[in-house]
C-alpha positions in Angstrom: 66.9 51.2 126.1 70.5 50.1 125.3 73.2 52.3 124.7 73.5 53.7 120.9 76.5 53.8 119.3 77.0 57.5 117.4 76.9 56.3 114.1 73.4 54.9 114.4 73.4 50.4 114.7 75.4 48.3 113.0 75.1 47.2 109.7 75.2 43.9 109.2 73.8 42.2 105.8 70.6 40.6 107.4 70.2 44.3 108.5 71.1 45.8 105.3 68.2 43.6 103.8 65.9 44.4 106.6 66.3 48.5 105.8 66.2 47.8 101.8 62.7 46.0 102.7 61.6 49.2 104.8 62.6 51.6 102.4 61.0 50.1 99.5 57.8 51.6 101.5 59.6 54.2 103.8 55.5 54.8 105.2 54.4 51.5 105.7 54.0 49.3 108.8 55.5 45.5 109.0 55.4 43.3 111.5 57.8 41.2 112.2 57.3 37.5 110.5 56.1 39.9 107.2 59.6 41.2 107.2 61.3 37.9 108.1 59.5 36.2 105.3 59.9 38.9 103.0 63.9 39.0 103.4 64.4 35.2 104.0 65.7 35.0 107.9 64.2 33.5 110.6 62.7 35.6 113.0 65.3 35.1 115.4 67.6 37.0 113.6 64.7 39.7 112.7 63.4 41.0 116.0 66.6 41.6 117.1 67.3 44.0 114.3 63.5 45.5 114.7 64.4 45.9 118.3 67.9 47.2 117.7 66.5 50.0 115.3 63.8 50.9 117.4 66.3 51.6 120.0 68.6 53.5 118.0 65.0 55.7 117.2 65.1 54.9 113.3 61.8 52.3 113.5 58.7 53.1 116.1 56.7 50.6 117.2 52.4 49.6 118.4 51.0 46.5 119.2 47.7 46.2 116.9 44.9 47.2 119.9 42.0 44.8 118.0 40.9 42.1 119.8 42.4 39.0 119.0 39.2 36.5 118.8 38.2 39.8 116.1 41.6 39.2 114.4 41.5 35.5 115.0 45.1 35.4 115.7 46.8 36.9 118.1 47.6 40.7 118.0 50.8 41.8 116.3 53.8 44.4 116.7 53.7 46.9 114.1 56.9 48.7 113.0 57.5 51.3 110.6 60.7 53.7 110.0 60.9 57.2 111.2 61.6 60.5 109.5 64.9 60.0 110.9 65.2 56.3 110.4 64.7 56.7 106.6 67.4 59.3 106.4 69.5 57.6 108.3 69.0 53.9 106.5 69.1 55.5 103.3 72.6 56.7 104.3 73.8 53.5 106.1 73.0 52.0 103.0 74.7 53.7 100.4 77.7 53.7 102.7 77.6 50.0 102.7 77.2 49.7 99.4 80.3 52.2 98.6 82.3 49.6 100.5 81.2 45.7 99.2 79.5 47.0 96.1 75.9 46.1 95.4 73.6 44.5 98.5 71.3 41.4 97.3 68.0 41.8 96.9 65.4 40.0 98.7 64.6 36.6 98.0 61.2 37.5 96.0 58.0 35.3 97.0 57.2 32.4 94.5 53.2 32.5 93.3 51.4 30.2 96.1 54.1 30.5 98.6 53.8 33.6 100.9 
């Protein structure tokens, strides 16, 4: 685990979009190309910030355990916010948004494309 900084991770806007996608939903699982899709990064910027909140304890993580020839793809990393994650994001955000005003909202998915 890497160190945490006290005031939780660092806010960036590709984060800020991440944590507005997770708290639409603060109980549901993602996985990681659902949320890069849904927020319009690649996931090379995503799983970064999936692995920097996990560290910082506001996301929690699984791999799927069915089998993949079952799936027919391969298995996926399932995130989804903590108690203290959706506290936490909810207050990151409102704190980021007292400072640069409203955040974007994610890009929504035209009919046929996601």
């Amino acid at each position: 685990m890497g160190k945490r900084r006290a005031s939780g991770p660092r806010i960036t806007l590709p984060t800020a979009m991440v944590l507005r996608l997770l708290l639409e939903d603060p109980t549901a699982e993602y996985y990681g190309f659902a949320v890069a899709e849904a927020v319009g990064f690649p996931s090379g910027t995503i799983y970064p910030i999936l692995a920097r909140l996990e560290a910082a304890g506001w996301l929690s993580s699984y791999w799927e355990t069915d089998d993949p020839a079952r799936l027919e793809r391969p298995r996926r990393r399932m995130y989804r916010l903590t108690g203290h994650g959706a506290t936490s994001a909810r207050a990151a955000l409102t704190a980021t948004q007292r400072l640069l005003g409203t955040l974007p909202t994610a890009p929504q998915a035209q009919p046929g494309t996601a």
